[in-house]
Each structure stands twice: as structure tokens, then as C-alpha cells.
N, C-alpha and C positions, 0 to 999 in steps of 0.2 A: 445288678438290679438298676442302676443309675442309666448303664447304655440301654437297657430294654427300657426302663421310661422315656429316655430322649425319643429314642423310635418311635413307642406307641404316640408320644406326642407329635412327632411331625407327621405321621399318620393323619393324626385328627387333624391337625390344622389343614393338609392339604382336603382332608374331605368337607371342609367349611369354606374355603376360600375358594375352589374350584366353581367356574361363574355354573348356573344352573339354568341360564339361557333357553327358553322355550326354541323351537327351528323356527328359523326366520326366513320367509319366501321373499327373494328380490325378483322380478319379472320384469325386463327389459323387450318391449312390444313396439311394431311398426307406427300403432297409433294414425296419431293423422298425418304422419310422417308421408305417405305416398309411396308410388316408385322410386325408387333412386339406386343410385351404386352399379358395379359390377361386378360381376363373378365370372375369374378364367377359369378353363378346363384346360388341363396338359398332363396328359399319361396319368390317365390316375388319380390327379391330386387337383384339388381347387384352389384358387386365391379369389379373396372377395378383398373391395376394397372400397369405402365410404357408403357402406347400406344405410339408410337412415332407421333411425331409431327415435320416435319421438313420445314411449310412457313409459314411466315406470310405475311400477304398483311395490306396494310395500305392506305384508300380511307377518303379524308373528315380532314384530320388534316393538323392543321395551317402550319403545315412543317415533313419533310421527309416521304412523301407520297411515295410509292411504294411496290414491292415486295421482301421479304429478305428470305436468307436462315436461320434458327435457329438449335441449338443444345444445348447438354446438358445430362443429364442420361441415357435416355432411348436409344434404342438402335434397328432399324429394317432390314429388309433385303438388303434395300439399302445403307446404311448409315452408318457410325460406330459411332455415334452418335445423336441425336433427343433431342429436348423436351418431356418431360413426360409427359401423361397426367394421373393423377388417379381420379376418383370418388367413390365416392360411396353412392347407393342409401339410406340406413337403416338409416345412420348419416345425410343426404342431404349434403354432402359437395363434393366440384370440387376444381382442382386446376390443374395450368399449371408450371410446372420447367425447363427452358430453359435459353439459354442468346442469344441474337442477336448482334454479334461482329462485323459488319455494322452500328449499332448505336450506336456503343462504349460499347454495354453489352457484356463484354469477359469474366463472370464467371458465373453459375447458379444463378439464381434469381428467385421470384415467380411468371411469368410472371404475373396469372389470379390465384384468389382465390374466392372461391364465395360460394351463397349455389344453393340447386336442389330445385326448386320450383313443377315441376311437372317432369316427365317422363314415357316414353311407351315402351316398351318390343316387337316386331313385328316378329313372325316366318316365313322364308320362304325356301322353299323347302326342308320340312316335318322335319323341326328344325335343319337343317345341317348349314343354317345361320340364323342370327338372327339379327335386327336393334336395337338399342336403342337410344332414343333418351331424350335427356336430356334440361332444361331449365329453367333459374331463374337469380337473381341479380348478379352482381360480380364487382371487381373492379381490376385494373390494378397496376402492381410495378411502383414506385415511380421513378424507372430509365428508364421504358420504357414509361410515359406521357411526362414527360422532354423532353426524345428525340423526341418525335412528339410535342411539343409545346403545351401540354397540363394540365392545372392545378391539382397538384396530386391528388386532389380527387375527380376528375371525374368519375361519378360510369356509369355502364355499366349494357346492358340488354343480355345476351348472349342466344345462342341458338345452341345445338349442334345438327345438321342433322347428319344425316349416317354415325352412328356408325357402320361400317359394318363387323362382327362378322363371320368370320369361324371355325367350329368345331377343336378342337385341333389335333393335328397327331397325340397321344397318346388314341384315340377313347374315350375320358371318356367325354360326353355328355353336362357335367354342365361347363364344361372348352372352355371359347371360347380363340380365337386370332383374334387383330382387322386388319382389310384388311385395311380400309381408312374410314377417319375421317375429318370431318369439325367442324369445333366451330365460328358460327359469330357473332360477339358482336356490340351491338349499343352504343353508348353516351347516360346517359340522362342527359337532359341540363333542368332547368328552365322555366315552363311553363308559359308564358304574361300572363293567367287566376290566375296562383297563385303569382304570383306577384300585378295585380290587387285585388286580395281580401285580401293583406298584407294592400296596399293603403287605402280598403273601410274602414281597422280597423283603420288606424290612423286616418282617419275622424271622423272615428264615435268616436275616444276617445276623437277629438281635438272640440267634440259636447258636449260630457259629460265633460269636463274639462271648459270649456265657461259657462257652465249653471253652474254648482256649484260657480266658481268665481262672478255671476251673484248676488247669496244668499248668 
């Protein structure tokens, strides 16, 4: 009886302490960012490197919800300076470098690191632009969950739409420059299903620990 109480109570305690965090939208957007950056093409697989990023928006977090300017490395037509964004496909890895000095990040930092789970390559008009679109896990700096009231290791599902890719001025075909870019990321929080079937295990041990004490 002693071991089935312990269990039902760590039971309970996990289902009261587990955060109940509404999804939190982070949206990393070209903004007044401009053109900027690069994008290779090589068999297949892209590298982008310094695209600028210059908003974030913030929808769904416990605190400082809104819209922010960002900057940082990179560097586009509008702006003398952006968040970076590089990926690249071969390695699967993404990453964001910016600071948002509205939420007290006043030096570059990692905003978003993460890896590429899938992505698509889309040519339109006759390969003069090009979409790519990129998508997978990632996670957020340490200084930018803080300042939205969020626990640092809330991990994220991102998704970047339209990547929108113009042909370089220097006419060389595999060399794009990015026009505008969005990156939307989700929270993922804690699913009640696998929280309950944490539960069914302690049952079912605090079943097998009863019957052996039993013999």
C-alpha cells in the first residue's frame, strides 16, 4: 500500500507541475530587412548564407507579446543591419544570429538553431526565381525564452515559407539573392496522451511491486 501511494503521488505531482503553456508563435520575417544574402545551389542541395531578417513577431507567450525590430550581421537593402539567417541543406542544419534590443538582447546571439527535416526547391519563371522551403525541429536562445516568459527549453517546430530567391546581378545562374523570407515556429508543449501513458506505467509497476510483496 505504501509503494502504490508513493506512485499515485508522483503521479499527481507530475500532472500539477508540468508547465501548461498555451503554443507560442515566434515568426522571424524579412521585414524592412531588404534584399540581402545568398543562396548556392549544388546537386540538389542549397546553402544560404547571411539573409537578412529584420522582425519578429511574438503571438501566444506568457509576456511580451508583440512586434520587434531585430538586427545583427547580416546586412539588406533596407537596413544596415538584420539578423542572419544561414542554412544549409547537405548538413541539415538552420540557424538564426540576431539580438532584439527591445527585449534587452543588445548583442548577437543564436536567436533559432535547429536541424532541416525535409525541404523543396520550387522554380518559377523559367529558374530566374526560385522558392525553397525548409522545415524541422529547433530551439530557441536562452535570452530570448526568458524575455517572453518562457522555460529555456522549450523546443520549437519551425517552418520556413518563401524563401524567395532572385537570380544574382552578376548573371551566374546557381547564385541566387533572397527577396523575402518568413520562418514560423511553433512551441511544442507536453502532450495529456503522453503524460497519461507515463501514469498507466506507474500503475502498472505499483501492480507488479503489490504481487511480488504478496510472495
Amino acid at each position: 500500500m505504501k509503494i502504490m501511494t508513493t506512485l499515485v503521488g508522483l503521479l499527481l505531482v507530475l500532472l500539477f507541475t508540468v508547465p501548461s503553456y498555451a503554443t507560442t508563435l515566434i515568426d522571424l520575417g524579412t521585414g524592412e530587412a531588404g534584399l540581402g544574402g545568398t543562396v548556392v545551389f549544388s546537386g540538389g542541395n542549397a546553402v544560404g548564407t547571411g539573409i537578412p531578417l529584420g522582425n519578429l513577431l511574438v503571438v501566444g507567450a506568457p509576456s511580451n507579446n508583440g512586434d520587434y525590430k531585430v538586427s545583427g550581421p547580416a546586412s539588406g537593402t533596407g537596413l544596415a543591419s538584420a539578423a542572419a539567417l544561414d542554412f544549409n541543406t547537405s548538413n541539415g542544419t538552420v540557424s538564426v544570429v540576431g539580438d532584439v534590443p527591445a527585449l534587452g538582447i543588445t548583442s548577437p546571439i543564436t536567436l533559432l538553431t535547429g536541424s532541416i527535416s525535409s525541404f523543396t526547391i520550387n522554380s518559377k519563371f523559367g529558374g530566374l526565381q526560385l522558392v525553397v522551403d525548409l522545415s524541422g525541429p529547433d530551439s530557441k536562445g536562452a535570452a530570448l525564452l526568458t524575455a517572453l516568459g518562457l522555460p529555456t527549453d522549450t523546443q520549437f517546430q519551425y517552418y520556413a515559407s518563401d524563401i524567395n530567391l532572385v537570380q544574382s546581378v552578376d548573371g551566374n545562374v546557381e547564385v541566387y539573392v533572397a527577396n523575402s523570407t518568413d520562418i514560423s515556429n511553433t512551441s511544442v508543449t507536453p502532450e495529456p496522451a503522453s503524460i497519461a501513458l507515463f501514469g498507466s506505467g506507474l500503475l502498472g509497476l505499483s501492480g507488479f511491486f503489490r504481487r511480488r510483496l504478496r510472495k
